[in-house]
LOTIBA-748320 format. One record per atom (N, C-alpha, C): z, x, y; atom name. Coordinates in steps of 0.2 Angstrom, whole numbers, plus 5000, padded with zeros to 4 digits. Each point is the difference from the previous one (the first is absolute). Example, Ala and Ser with C-alpha at 12.3 -4.5 7.8 and 13.67 -1.06 7.14 Angstrom:
BEGIN
pz, px, py, a
5039, 5066, 4972, N
5000, 4996, 5006, CA
5000, 5004, 5006, C
4996, 4998, 5005, N
5001, 5004, 5006, CA
5003, 4996, 5005, C
This chain:
BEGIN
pz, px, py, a
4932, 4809, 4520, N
4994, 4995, 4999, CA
4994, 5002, 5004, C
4996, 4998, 4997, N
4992, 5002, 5004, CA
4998, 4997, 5003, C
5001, 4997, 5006, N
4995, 4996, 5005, CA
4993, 4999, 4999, C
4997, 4997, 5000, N
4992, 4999, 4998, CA
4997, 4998, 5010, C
4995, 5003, 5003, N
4998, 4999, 5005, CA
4993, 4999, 4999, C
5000, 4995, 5007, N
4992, 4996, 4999, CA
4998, 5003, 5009, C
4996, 5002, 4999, N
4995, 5004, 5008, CA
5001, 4987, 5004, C
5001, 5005, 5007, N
5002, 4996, 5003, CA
4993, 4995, 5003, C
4994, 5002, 4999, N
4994, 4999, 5005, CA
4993, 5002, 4994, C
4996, 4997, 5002, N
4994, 5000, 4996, CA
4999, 5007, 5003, C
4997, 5005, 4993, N
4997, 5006, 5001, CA
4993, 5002, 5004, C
5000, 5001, 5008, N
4994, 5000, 5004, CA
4993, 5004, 4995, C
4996, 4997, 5002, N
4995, 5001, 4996, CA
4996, 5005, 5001, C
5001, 5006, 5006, N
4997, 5007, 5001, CA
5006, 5006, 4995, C
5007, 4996, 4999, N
5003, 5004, 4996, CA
4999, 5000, 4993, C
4999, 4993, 4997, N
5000, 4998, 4994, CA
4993, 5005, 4998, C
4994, 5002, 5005, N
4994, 5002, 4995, CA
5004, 5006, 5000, C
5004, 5003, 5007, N
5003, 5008, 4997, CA
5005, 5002, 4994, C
5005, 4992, 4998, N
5000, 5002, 4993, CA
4996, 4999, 4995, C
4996, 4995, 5000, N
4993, 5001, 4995, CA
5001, 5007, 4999, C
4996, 5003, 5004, N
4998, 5007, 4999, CA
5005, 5005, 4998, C
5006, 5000, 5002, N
5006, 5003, 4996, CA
4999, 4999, 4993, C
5001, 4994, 4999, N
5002, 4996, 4994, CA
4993, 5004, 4996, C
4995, 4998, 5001, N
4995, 5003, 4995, CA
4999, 5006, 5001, C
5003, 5005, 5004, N
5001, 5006, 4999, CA
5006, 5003, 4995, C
5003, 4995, 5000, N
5006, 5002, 4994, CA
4998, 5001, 4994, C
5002, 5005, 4996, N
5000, 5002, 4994, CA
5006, 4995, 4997, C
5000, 4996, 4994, N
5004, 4998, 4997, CA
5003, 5001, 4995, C
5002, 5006, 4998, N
5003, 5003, 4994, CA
5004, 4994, 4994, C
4998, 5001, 4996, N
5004, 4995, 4993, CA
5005, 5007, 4996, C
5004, 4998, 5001, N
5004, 5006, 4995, CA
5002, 4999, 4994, C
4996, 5003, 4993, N
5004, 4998, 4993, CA
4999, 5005, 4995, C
5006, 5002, 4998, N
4998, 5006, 4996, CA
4999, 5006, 5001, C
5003, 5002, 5007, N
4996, 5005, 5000, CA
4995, 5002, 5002, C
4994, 4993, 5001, N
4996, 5002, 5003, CA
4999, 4994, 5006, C
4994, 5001, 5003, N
4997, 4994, 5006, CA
4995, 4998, 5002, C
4999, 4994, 5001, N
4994, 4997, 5000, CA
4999, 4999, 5008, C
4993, 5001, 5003, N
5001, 5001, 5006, CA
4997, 4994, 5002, C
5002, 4995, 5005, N
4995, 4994, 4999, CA
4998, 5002, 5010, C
4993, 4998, 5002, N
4997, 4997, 5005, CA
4999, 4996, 5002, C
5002, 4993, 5004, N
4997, 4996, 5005, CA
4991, 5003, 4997, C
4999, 4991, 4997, N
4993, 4998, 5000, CA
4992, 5007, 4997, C
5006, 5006, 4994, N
4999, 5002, 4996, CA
5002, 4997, 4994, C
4994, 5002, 4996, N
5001, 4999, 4992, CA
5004, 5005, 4996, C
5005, 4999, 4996, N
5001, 5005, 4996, CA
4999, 5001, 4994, C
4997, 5003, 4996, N
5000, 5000, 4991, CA
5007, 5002, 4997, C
5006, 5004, 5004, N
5004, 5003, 4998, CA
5004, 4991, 5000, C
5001, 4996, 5004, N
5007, 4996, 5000, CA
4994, 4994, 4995, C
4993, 5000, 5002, N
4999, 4994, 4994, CA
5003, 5003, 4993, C
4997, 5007, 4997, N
5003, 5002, 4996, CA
5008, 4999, 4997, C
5003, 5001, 5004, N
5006, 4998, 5001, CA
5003, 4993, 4998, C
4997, 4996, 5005, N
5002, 4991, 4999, CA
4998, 4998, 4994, C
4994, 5002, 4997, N
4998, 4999, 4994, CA
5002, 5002, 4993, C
5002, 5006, 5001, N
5004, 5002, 4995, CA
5008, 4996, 5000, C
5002, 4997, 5006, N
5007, 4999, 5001, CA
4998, 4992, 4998, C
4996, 4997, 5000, N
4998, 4994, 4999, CA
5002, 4996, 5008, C
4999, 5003, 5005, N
4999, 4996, 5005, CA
4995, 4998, 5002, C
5000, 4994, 5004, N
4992, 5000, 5005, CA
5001, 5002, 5009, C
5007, 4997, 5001, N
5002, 5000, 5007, CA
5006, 5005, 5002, C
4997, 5000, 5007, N
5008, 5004, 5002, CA
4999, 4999, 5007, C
5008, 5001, 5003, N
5002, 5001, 5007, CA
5005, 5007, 5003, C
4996, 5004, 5005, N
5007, 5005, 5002, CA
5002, 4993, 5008, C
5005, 5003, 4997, N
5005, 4998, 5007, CA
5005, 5006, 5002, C
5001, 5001, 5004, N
5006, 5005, 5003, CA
5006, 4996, 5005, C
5004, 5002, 5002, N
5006, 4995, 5003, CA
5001, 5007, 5005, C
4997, 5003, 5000, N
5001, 5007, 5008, CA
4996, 4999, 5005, C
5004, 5000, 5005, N
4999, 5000, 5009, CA
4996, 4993, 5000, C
5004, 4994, 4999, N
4997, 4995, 5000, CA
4998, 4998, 5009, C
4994, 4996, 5000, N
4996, 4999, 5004, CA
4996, 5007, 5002, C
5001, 5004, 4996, N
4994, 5007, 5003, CA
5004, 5003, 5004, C
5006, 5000, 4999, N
5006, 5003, 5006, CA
5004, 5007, 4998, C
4998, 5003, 5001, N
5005, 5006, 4998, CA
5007, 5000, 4998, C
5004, 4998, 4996, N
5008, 5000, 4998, CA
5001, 5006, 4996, C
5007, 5001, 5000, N
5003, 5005, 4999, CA
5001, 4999, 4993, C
4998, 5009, 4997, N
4998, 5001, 4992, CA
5008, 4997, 4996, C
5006, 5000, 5003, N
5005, 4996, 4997, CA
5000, 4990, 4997, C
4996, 4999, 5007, N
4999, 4994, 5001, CA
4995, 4997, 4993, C
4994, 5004, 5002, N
4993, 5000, 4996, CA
5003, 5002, 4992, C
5003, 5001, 4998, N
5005, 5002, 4994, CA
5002, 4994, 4999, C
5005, 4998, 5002, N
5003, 4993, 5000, CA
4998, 4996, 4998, C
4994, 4999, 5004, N
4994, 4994, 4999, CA
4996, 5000, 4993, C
4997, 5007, 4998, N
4996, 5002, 4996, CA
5005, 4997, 4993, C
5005, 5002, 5000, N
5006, 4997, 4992, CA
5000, 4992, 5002, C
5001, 5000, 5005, N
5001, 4991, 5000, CA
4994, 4997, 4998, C
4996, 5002, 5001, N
4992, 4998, 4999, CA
4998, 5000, 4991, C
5002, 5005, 4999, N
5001, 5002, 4992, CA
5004, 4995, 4996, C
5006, 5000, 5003, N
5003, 4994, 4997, CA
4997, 4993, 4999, C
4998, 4998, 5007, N
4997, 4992, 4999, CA
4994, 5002, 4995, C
4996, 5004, 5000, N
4993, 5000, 4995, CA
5004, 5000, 4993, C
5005, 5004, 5000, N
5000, 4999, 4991, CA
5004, 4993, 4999, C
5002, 4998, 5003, N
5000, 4993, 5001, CA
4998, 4997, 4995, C
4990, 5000, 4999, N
4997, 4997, 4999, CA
4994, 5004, 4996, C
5001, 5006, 5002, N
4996, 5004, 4999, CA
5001, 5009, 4998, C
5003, 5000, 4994, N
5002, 5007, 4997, CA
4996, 5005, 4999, C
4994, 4999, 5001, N
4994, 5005, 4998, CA
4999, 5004, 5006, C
5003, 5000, 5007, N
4997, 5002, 5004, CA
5000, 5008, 4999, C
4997, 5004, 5007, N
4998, 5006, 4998, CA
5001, 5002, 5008, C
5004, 5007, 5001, N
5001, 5001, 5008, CA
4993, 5003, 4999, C
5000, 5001, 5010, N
4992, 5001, 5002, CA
5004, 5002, 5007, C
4993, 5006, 5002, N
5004, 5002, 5007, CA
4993, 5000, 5004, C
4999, 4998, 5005, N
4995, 4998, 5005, CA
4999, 5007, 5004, C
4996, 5005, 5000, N
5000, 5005, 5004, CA
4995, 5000, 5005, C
5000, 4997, 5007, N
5000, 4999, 5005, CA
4995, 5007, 5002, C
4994, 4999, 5001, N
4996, 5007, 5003, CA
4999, 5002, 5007, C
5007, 4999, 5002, N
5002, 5005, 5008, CA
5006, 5002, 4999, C
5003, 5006, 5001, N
5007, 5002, 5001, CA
5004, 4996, 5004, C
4998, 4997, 5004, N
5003, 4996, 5005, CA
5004, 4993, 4996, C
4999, 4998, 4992, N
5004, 4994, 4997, CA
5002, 5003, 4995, C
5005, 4999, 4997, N
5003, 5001, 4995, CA
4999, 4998, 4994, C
4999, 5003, 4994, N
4998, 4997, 4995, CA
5006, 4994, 4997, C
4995, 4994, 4997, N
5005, 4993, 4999, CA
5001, 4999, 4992, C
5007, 5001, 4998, N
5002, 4997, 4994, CA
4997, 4992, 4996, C
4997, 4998, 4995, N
4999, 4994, 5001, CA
4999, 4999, 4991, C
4999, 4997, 4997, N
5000, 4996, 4994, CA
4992, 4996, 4999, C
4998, 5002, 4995, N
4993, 4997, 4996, CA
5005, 4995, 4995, C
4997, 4993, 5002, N
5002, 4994, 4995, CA
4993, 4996, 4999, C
5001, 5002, 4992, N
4995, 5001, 4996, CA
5000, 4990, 4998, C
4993, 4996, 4999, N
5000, 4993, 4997, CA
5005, 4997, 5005, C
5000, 4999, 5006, N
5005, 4998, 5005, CA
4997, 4995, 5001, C
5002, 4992, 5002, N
4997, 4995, 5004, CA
4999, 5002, 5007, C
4996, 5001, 5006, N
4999, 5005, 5006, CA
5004, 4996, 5004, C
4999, 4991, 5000, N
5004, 4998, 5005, CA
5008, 5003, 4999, C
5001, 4998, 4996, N
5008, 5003, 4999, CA
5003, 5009, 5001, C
4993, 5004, 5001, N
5001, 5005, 5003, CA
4999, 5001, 5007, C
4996, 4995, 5001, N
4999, 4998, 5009, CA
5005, 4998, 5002, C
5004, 4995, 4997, N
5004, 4999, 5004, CA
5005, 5005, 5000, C
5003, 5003, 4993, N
5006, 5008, 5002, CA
4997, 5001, 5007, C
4994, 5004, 5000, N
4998, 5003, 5003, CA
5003, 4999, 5007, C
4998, 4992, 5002, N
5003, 4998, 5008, CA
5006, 5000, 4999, C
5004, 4998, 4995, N
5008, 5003, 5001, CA
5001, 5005, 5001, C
4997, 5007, 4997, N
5001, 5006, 5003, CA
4997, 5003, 5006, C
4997, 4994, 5002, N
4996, 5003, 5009, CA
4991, 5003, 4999, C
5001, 5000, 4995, N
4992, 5005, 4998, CA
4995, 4996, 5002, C
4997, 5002, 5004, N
4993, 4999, 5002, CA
4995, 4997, 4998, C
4999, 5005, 4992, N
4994, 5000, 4995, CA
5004, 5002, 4994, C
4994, 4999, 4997, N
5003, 5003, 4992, CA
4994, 5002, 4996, C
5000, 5002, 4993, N
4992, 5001, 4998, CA
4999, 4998, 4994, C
4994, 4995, 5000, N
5001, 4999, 4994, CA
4992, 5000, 4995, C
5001, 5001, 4993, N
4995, 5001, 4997, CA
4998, 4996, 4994, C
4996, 5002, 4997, N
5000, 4998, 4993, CA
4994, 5005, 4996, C
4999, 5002, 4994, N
4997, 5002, 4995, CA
4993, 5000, 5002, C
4994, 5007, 5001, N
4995, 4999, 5003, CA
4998, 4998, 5004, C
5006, 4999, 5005, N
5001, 4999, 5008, CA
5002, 5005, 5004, C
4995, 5000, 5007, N
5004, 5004, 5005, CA
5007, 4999, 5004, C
5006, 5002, 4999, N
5006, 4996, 5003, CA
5000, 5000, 5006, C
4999, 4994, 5003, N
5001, 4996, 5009, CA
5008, 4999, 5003, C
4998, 5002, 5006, N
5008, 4998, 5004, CA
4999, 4992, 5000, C
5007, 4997, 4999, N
4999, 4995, 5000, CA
5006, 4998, 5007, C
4996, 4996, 5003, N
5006, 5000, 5010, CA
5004, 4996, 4999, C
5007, 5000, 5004, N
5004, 4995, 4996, CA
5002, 4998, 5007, C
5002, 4992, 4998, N
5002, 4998, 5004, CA
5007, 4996, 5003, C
5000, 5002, 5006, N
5011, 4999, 5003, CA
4998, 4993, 5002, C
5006, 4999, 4999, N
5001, 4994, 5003, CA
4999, 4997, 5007, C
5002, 5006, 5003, N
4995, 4998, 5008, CA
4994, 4997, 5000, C
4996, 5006, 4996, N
4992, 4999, 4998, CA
4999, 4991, 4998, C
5003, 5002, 4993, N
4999, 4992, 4996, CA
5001, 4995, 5006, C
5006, 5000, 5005, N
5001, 4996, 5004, CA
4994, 4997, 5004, C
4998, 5005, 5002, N
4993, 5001, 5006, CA
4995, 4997, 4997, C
4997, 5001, 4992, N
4997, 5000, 4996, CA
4999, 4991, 4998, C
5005, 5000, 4998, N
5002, 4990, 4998, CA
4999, 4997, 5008, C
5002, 5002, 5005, N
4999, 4997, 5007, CA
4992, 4999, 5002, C
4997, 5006, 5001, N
4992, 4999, 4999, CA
4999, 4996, 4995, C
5000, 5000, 4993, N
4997, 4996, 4998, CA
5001, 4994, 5000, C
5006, 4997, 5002, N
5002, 4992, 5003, CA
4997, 4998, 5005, C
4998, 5005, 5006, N
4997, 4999, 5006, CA
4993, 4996, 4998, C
4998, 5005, 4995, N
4992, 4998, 4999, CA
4999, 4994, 4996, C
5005, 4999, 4994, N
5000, 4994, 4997, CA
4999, 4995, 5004, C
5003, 5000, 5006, N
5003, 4996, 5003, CA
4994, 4999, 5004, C
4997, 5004, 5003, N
4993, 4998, 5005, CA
4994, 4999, 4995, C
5000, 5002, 4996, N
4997, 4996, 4992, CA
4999, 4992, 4998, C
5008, 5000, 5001, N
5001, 4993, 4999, CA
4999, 4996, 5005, C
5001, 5002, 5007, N
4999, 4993, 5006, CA
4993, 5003, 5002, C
4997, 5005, 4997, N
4992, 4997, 5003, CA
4995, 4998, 4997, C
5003, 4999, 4992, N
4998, 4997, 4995, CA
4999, 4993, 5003, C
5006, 4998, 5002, N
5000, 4993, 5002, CA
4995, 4997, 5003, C
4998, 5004, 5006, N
4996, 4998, 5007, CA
4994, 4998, 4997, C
C-alpha cells in the first residue's frame, strides 16, 4: 500500500523561489506516439495547442507523485507512487498521457508523471497534496502552462488561522 505524505511545515519562502526556478527550468516532456511535446513554465507552445485541439481538449494538468515534497526518494519507491497515481487518475480520467519532467541540473532525477487532459484542477490539486507534491502545472489551449503551489495542510492550517485573526480584528474594530 502507498502511504501518501504531506511536508510537515510551511515551505520557507527563500526555498520556494529556489523551486520556482527548478520548476521553470524543467522541461516537461508529454509522451505519445512516439513522439514529444516539450512544454515550458510560462512558455507558449504551438506544438501542444496543436495537439489539444486536434484531441478536442481545452485544459490539462501534469502532476507527478515522485520525491514528494521536493525530496529525493528512492527510484523503487518513485515507481510505486508513479502506478498508484495512475490508478486514482483513471479513476476518473482514461485519457491521461505519461510525461517525464527533465530537471536542467544533473543533480535531480528526471520525474515520471502523467498529463490529465479536461481535468477539474481542484481535484488534481488535491491528488497532488496526497501525493506530497508541491506544485503541479497546469494549462489550457493558447495558454502558457503555470506552476500551480499547492497547498498542505499545515499551510491551510496557518492560512485559515491568519485569516480568522483578521476577521476577527475587522469585526471588533468595526464596532468602536
Amino acid at each position: 500500500m502507498i502511504m501518501t505524505f504531506s511536508p510537515a511545515r510551511k515551505i520557507p519562502h527563500n526555498h520556494k523561489q529556489q523551486l520556482k526556478l527548478a520548476y521553470q527550468h524543467t522541461s516537461y516532456q508529454i509522451l505519445m506516439s512516439g513522439k514529444r511535446i516539450s512544454l515550458h513554465i510560462g512558455r507558449n507552445s504551438p506544438r501542444m495547442d496543436r495537439f489539444l485541439n486536434q484531441a478536442g481538449y481545452e485544459t490539462y494538468a501534469i502532476i507527478s507523485a515522485a520525491n514528494p515534497g521536493s525530496k529525493r526518494a528512492k527510484r523503487t519507491d518513485n515507481r510505486a507512487r508513479h502506478q498508484a497515481l495512475r490508478t486514482r487518475i483513471l479513476r476518473s480520467n482514461p485519457n491521461c498521457l505519461p510525461t517525464i519532467a527533465c530537471a536542467n541540473t544533473p543533480c535531480w532525477p528526471d520525474e515520471m508523471g502523467w498529463l490529465v487532459p479536461d481535468c477539474g484542477l481542484s481535484e488534481i490539486m488535491n491528488l497532488g497534496n496526497q501525493f506530497g507534491q508541491l506544485a503541479i502545472v497546469a494549462g489550457q489551449i493558447r495558454t502558457a502552462p503555470k506552476l500551480a503551489w499547492l497547498f498542505h495542510r499545515a499551510q491551510k492550517n496557518s492560512f485559515k488561522r491568519k485569516r480568522m485573526i483578521h476577521t476577527h480584528k475587522l469585526l471588533t474594530h468595526s464596532d468602536s
